[in-house]
C-alpha positions as CSV (number, residue, x, y, z in Angstrom):
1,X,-44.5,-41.7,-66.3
2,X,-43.5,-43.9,-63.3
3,X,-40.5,-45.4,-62.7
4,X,-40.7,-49.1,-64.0
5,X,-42.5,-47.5,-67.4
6,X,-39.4,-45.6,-67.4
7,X,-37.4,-48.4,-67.1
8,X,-39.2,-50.9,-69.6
9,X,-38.8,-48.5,-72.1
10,X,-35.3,-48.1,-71.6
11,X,-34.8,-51.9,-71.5
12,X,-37.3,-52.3,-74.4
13,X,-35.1,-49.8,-75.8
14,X,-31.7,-51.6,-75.6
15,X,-33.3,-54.5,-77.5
16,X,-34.7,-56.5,-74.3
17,X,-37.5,-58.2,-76.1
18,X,-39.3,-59.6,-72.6
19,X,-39.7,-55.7,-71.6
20,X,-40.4,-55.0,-75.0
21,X,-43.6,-57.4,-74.8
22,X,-44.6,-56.0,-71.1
23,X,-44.9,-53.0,-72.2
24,X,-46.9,-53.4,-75.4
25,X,-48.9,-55.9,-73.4
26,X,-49.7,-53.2,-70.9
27,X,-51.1,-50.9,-73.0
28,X,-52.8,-53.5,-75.1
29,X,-56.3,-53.2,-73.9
30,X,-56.1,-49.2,-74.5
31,X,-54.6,-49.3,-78.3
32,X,-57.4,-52.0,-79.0
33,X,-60.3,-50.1,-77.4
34,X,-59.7,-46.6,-79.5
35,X,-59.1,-48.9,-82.8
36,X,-62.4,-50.2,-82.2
37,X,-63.9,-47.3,-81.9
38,X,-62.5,-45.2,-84.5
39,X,-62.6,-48.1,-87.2
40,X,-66.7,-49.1,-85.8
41,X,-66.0,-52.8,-85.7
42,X,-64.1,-55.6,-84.6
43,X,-62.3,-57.2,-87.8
44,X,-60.4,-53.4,-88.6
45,X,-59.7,-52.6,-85.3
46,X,-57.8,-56.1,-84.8
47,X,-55.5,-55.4,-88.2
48,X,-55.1,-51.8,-86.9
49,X,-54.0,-53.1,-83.5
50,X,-51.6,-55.2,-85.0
51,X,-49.9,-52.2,-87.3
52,X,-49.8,-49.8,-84.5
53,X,-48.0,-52.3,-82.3
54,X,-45.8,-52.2,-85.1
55,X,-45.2,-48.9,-85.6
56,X,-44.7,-48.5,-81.7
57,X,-41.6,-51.1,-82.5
58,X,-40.7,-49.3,-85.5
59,X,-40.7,-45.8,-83.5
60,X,-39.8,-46.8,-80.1
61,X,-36.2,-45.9,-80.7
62,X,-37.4,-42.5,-81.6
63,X,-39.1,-42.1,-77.8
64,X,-37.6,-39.2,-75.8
65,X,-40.1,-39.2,-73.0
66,X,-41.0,-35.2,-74.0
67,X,-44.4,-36.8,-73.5
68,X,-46.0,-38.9,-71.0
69,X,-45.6,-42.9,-73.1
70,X,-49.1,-43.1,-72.9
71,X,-49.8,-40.0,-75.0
72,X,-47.0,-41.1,-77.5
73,X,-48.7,-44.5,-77.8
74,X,-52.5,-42.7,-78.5
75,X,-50.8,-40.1,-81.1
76,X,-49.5,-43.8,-82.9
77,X,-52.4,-45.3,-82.6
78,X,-55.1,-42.9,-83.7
79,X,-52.7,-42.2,-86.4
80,X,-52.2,-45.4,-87.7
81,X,-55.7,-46.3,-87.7
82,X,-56.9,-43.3,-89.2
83,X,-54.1,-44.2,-92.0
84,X,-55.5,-47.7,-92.2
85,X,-59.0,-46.6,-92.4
86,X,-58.0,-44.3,-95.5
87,X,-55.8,-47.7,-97.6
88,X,-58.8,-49.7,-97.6
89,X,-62.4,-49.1,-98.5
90,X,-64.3,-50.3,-94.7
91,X,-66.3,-53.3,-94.8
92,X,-70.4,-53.2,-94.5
93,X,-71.7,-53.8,-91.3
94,X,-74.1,-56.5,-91.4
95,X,-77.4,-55.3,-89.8
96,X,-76.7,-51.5,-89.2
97,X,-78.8,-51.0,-91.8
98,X,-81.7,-51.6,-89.5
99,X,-79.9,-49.6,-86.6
100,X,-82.9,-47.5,-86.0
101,X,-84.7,-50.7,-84.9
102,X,-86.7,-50.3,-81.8
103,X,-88.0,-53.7,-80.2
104,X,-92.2,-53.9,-80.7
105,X,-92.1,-55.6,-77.0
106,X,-90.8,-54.0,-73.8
107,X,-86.9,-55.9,-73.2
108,X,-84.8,-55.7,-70.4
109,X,-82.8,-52.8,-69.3
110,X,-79.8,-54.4,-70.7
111,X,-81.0,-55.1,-74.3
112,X,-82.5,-51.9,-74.2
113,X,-78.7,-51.1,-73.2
114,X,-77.2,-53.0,-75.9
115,X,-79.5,-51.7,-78.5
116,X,-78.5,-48.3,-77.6
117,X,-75.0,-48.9,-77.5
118,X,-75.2,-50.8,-81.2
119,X,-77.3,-47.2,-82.5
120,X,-75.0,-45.2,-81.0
121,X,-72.0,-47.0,-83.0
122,X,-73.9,-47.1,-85.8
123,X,-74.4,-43.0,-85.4
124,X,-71.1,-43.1,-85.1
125,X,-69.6,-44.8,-88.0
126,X,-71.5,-42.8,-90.1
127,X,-69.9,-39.2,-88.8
128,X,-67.1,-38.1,-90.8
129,X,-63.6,-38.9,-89.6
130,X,-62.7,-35.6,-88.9
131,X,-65.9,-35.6,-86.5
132,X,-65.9,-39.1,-85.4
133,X,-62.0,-39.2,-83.9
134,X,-62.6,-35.7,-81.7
135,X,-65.6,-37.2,-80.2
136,X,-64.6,-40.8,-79.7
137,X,-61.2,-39.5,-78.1
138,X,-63.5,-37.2,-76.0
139,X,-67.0,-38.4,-75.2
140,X,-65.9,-42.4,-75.3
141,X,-62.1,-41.9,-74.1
142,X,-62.6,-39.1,-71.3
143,X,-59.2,-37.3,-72.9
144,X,-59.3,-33.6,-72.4
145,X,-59.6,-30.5,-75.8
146,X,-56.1,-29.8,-74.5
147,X,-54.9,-33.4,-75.2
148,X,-57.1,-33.8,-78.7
149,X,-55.6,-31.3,-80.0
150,X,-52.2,-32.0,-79.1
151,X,-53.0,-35.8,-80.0
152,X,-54.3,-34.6,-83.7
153,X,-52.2,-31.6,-84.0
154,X,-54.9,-29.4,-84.6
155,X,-55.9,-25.7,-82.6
156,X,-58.2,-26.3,-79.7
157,X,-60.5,-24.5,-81.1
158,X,-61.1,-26.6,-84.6
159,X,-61.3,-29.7,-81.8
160,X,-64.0,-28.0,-79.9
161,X,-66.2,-27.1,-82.7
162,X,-65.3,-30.7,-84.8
163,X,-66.5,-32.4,-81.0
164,X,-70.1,-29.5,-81.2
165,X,-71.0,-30.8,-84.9
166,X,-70.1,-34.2,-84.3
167,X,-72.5,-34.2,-81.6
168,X,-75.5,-32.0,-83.3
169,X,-75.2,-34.5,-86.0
170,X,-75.3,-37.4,-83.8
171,X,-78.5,-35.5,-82.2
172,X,-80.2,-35.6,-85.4
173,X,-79.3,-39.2,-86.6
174,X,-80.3,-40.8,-83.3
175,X,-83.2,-38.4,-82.3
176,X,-85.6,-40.6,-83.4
177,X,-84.4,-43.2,-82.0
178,X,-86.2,-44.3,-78.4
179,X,-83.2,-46.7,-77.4
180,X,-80.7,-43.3,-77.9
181,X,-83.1,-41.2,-76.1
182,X,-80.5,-40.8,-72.5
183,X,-77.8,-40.2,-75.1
184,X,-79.5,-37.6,-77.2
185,X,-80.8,-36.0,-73.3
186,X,-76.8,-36.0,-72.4
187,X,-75.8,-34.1,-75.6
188,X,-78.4,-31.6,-75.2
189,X,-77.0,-31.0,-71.6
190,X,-72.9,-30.4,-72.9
């Protein structure tokens, strides 16, 4: 943690609400992105970004800087959305249906792109959560099995081999897929 972290959260702390909104500002972005993709679209991930900004308030009091703030926030966060996701039944997503859609006419590289990247979403809402939080905090976060585990308090082990399912089954949902072809090729490879 660096030093003006250090001090924001001692400030934020102490019930200085300007470094109280600097820091939640600066890890905005990051809270926002792994709500998206653990809740699949936008509308959860904004009410889940709102309660774990909340619960960061609620527990920031509780912060003893044992852990980097960073890791702290991501333990909050995928913990609060994964609460979230369990108190409400999701809402469809409207075209997903049809996610193994593959254009009739050659597009550009970047709606081939985009079709991908809406398959592979799709794939991924439909993992199991146990399956779909490993690999997202992995695969789509770059965090480490060390750090996983730590994160979701399981053995490294149990995240290694939730991460190997998750992406067998996300081989089999999107092999037939031509848009998810480079992704199916990079599981294969891990």
């Amino acid at each position: 943690m660096d030093h003006n972290e250090s001090k924001l959260i001692a400030a934020a702390q102490n019930g200085d609400s300007a470094a109280l909104e600097k820091l939640l500002r600066s890890h905005y972005d990051m809270i926002f992105s792994l709500c998206r993709k653990l809740t699949g679209n936008e509308a959860d991930a904004n009410d889940a970004t709102q309660e774990v900004l909340l619960s960061i308030v609620k527990g920031l009091p509780s912060f003893r800087g044992t852990s980097k703030f960073s890791t702290w926030v991501y333990r909050i966060a995928t913990n609060t959305t994964l609460d979230e996701l369990r108190k409400r039944s999701r809402r469809p997503l409207l075209g997903l249906e049809e996610s193994n859609y593959v254009p009739k006419q050659k597009g550009s590289d970047l709606e081939d792109s985009v079709v991908s990247s809406i398959d592979l979403q799709a794939a991924l809402d439909r993992l199991p959560e146990d399956f779909r939080t490993p690999i997202v905090l992995r695969d789509q976060l770059g965090m480490n099995y060390e750090e996983i585990a730590n994160l979701l308090q399981l053995p490294s082990g149990t995240v290694k081999s939730r991460i190997a399912r998750a992406r067998s089954r996300l081989k089999d949902d999107l092999l037939g897929n031509k848009n998810a072809s480079d992704f199916v090729k990079e599981v294969e490879n891990e």
